[in-house]
N, C-alpha and C positions, 0 to 999 in steps of 0.2 A: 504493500500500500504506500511506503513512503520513498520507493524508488520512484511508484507511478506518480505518485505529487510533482516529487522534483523533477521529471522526465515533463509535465505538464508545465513546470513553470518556464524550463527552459524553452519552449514549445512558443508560446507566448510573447516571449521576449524578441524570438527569433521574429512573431511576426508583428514586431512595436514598427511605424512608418520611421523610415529614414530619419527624417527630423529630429526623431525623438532618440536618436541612438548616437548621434552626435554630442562632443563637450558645449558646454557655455562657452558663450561668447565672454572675453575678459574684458573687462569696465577698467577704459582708462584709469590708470592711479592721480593722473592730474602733478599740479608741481611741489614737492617737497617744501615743508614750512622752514624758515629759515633758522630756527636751531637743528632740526634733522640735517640741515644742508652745512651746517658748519661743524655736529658730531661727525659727518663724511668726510668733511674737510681736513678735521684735524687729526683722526686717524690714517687717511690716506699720507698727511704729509710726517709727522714723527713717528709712525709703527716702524717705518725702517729703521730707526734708532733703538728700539727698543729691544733687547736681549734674551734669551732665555740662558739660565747658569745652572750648571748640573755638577754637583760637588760629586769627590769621588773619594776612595779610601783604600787603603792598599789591605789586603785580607790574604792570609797564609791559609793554603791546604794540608788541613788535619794531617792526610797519607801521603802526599806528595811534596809538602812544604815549600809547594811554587808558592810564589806573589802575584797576586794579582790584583787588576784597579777595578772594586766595584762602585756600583751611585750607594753615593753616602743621601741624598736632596736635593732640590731645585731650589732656584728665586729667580728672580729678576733683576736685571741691572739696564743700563744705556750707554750709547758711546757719547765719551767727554770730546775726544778730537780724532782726527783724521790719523793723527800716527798711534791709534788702535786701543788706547785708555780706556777702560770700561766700568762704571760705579756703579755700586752696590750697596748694602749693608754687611757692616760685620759680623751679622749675627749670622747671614749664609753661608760665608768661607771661612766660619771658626771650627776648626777642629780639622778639616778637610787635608786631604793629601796631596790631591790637584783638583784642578775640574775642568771644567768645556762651557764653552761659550758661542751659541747656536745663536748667526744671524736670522731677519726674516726671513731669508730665501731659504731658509735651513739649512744653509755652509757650517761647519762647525771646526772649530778650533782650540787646540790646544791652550791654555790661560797659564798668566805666570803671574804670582804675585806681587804687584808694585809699592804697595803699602798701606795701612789702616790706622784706624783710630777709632779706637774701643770703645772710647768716653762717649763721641759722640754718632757711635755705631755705621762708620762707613768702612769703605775699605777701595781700593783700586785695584785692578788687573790689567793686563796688554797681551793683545793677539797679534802675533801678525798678520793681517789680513790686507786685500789689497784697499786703494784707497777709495776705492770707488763702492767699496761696502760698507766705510765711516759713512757715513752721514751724522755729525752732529746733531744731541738736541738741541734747539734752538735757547741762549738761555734767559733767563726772568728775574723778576725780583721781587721779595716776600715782603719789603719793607712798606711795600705801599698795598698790601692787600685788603679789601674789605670783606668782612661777614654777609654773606650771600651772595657773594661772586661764583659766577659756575668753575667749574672743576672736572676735568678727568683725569682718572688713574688709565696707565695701560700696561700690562705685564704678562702672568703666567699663572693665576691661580690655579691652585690641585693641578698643573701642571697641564693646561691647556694653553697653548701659547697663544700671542695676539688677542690680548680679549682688553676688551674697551668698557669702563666703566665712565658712570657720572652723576656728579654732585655737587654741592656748593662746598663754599666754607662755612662749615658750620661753627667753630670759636677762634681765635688767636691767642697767642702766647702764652700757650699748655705748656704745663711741665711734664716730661715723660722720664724715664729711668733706662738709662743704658745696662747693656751688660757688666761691667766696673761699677754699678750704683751710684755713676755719676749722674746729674740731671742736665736733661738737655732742656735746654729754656727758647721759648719762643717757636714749642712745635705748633701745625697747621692741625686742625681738626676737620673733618671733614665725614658728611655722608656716602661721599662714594664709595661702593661696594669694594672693599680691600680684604681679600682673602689670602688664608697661606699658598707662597706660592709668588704674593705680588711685592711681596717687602724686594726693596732694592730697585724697584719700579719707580716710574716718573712720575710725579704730581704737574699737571701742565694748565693753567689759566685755558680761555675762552681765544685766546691767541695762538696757542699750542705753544708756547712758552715753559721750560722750568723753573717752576715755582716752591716745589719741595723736592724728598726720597723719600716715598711709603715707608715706614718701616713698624708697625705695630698694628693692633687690632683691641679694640678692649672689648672681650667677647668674654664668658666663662665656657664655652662651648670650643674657642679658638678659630668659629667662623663669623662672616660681616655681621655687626649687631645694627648696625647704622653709625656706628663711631671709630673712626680711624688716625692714625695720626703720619705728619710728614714730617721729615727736617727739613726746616724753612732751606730755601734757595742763596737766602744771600751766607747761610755758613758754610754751608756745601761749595759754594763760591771761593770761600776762605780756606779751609780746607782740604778741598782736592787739589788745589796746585800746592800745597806745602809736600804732599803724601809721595806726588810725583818726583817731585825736587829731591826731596828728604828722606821718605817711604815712613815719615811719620811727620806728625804736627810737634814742632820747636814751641813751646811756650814758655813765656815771662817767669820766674821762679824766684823764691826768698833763698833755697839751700834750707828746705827743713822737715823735719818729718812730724806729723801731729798724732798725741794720743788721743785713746778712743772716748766715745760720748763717756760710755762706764768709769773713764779716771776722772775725770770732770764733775760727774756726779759723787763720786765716792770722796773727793776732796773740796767738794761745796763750791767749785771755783766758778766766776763769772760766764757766760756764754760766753762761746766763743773758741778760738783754736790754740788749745793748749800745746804748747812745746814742748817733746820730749826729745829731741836730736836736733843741733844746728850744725850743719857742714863746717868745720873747716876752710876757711878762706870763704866761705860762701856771702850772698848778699847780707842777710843776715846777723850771721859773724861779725862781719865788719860795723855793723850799725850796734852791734853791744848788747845784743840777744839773748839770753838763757834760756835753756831748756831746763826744765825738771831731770832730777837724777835721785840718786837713792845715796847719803855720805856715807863714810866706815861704817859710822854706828846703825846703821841699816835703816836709817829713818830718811823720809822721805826730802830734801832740799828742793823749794819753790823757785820756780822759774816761770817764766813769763807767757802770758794768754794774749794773741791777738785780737780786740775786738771791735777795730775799724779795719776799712781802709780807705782815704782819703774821703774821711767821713759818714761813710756805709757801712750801716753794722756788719756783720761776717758772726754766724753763729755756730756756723761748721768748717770745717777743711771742704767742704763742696763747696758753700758761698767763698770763700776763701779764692777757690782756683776760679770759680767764675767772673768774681771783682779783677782776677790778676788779666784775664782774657782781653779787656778793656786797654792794655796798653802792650807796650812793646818791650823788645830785651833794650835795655839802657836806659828806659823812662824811671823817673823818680816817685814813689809813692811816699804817702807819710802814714803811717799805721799809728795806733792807738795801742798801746800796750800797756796790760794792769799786774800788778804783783802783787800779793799780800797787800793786798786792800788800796793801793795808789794808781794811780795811772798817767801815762804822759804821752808824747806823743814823739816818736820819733824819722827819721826819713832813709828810704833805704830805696837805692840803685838794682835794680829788675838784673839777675841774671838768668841764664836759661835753663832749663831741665833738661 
């Protein structure tokens, strides 16, 4: 009975008129609205800058004890210049062995590392590749950004390359937390859909401009919640040309090392960045600084707490290194330092780390 049905329907069909066995006709789409025509714009002109990075890690065979290179993860990164620089986050190429760096066209290349900066979670690579596969992203500037400006990410979330996201800005001058628990000041916040996968990716204005580096997600899940954050554009600015030069960022330094919140609290002492080592020769030193130390008699010898500089409280060794940020190696600060109950204020010449 139910071959003869279907044997009937078929039957039926066969004899439906011409007309009716033909597709629809397709309805004009008409002319794209002019934000749809500038998301087209912008990813046709910077996805060819955009990177896919795929870490790797050297793994020894149990029975055979070969080496070998497996994927350790993916990110994102872009190219900085034409002679093959490529930026990322730190947090992709920490731990890794080597990795590869796959243009749009899906050329991929060997990567070697040029230099990083933990604090502020980036890091550099170079391929050789020819120059006609740089394409620079165009670059921007964070200083002038306003809340509700649109936004797209582009990158590789879960590891789909080319994928175009978009949003505004949704806050300015977030504090985020590096890998080091340093704080990076002045991240971009933003709705657009940033998943694992995009960190290292570009944050680009309505211009296709870079304006940030993806690098976070505040999700408890680990995927887009609607809040994402970027390192502004003008540090990334600052930044990556030191990492090239240098293969690390040179910053301004006193020569010192500070103890922890816990000694500060355990000896009542003012906020602020207690000294427990001052260099030798260092800036420091020279301006007549003590650290805390412990004498014969095993008791504890007060030494001196930072808690300006050039007028700006400082209540940790992180505000500490961020006030120092503000100026250069040779510039003169005047720091506020208290001891057993006094305080004064003295000037000390910036040397370097």
């Amino acid at each position: 009975m139910i071959h003869r049905r279907l044997l009937l329907g078929l039957l039926s069909l066969c004899l439906l008129p011409a007309w009716a066995q033909q597709p629809r006709a397709v309805t004009p789409r008409g002319t794209l609205d002019a934000q749809e025509q500038n998301n087209i714009a912008v990813f046709r002109r910077v996805s060819p800058s955009v990177v896919h990075i795929t870490t790797l890690e050297q793994q020894r065979d149990f029975f055979s004890r070969n080496v070998s290179q497996v994927p350790r993860g993916t990110g994102s990164g872009f190219i900085w210049d034409e002679q093959g620089h490529i930026v990322t986050n730190f947090h992709v190429i920490q731990g890794a062995d080597a990795a590869r760096v796959t243009l749009s066209d899906q050329s991929s290349f060997a990567a070697r590392l040029v230099g990083i900066d933990p604090d502020r979670d980036l890091a550099v690579l170079r391929i050789q590749a020819p120059r006609d596969k740089l394409p620079p992203v165009p670059m921007g500037s964070s200083r002038d950004l306003l809340v509700g400006q649109t936004v797209y990410a582009i990158g590789n979330p879960f590891g789909l390359d080319q994928t175009l996201t978009r949003g505004i800005v949704s806050a300015l001058n977030r504090e985020i937390e590096s890998l080091t628990q340093r704080t990076i000041r002045g991240a971009i916040q933003t709705d657009a859909a940033i998943n694992p996968g995009n960190s290292g990716g570009p944050l680009l204005d309505s211009s296709g401009r870079l304006i940030g580096v993806n690098t976070s997600i505040y999700s408890p899940s680990g995927a887009s919640a609607g809040i994402g954050f970027a390192i502004p554009a003008d540090e990334v600015n600052r930044v990556v040309p030191q990492l090239i030069k240098n293969g690390r960022v040179i910053r301004p330094a006193l020569g010192i090392s500070a103890g922890a919140e816990g000694l500060r609290q355990a000896l009542n002492l003012p906020k602020g960045v207690v000294l427990v080592r001052v260099q030798a020769g260092g800036p420091a030193a020279k301006a007549g600084l003590q650290p805390f130390m412990r004498g014969r008699d095993g008791r504890i010898q007060h030494g001196d707490v930072i808690t300006e500089v050039n007028g700006q409280t400082v209540a940790s060794l992180d505000d500490l290194l961020n006030r120092l940020e503000d100026f250069q190696i040779g510039d003169s600060v005047t720091l506020t330092v208290s001891q057993a109950g006094r305080s004064w204020q003295v000037k000390v010449q910036l040397g370097s780390d």
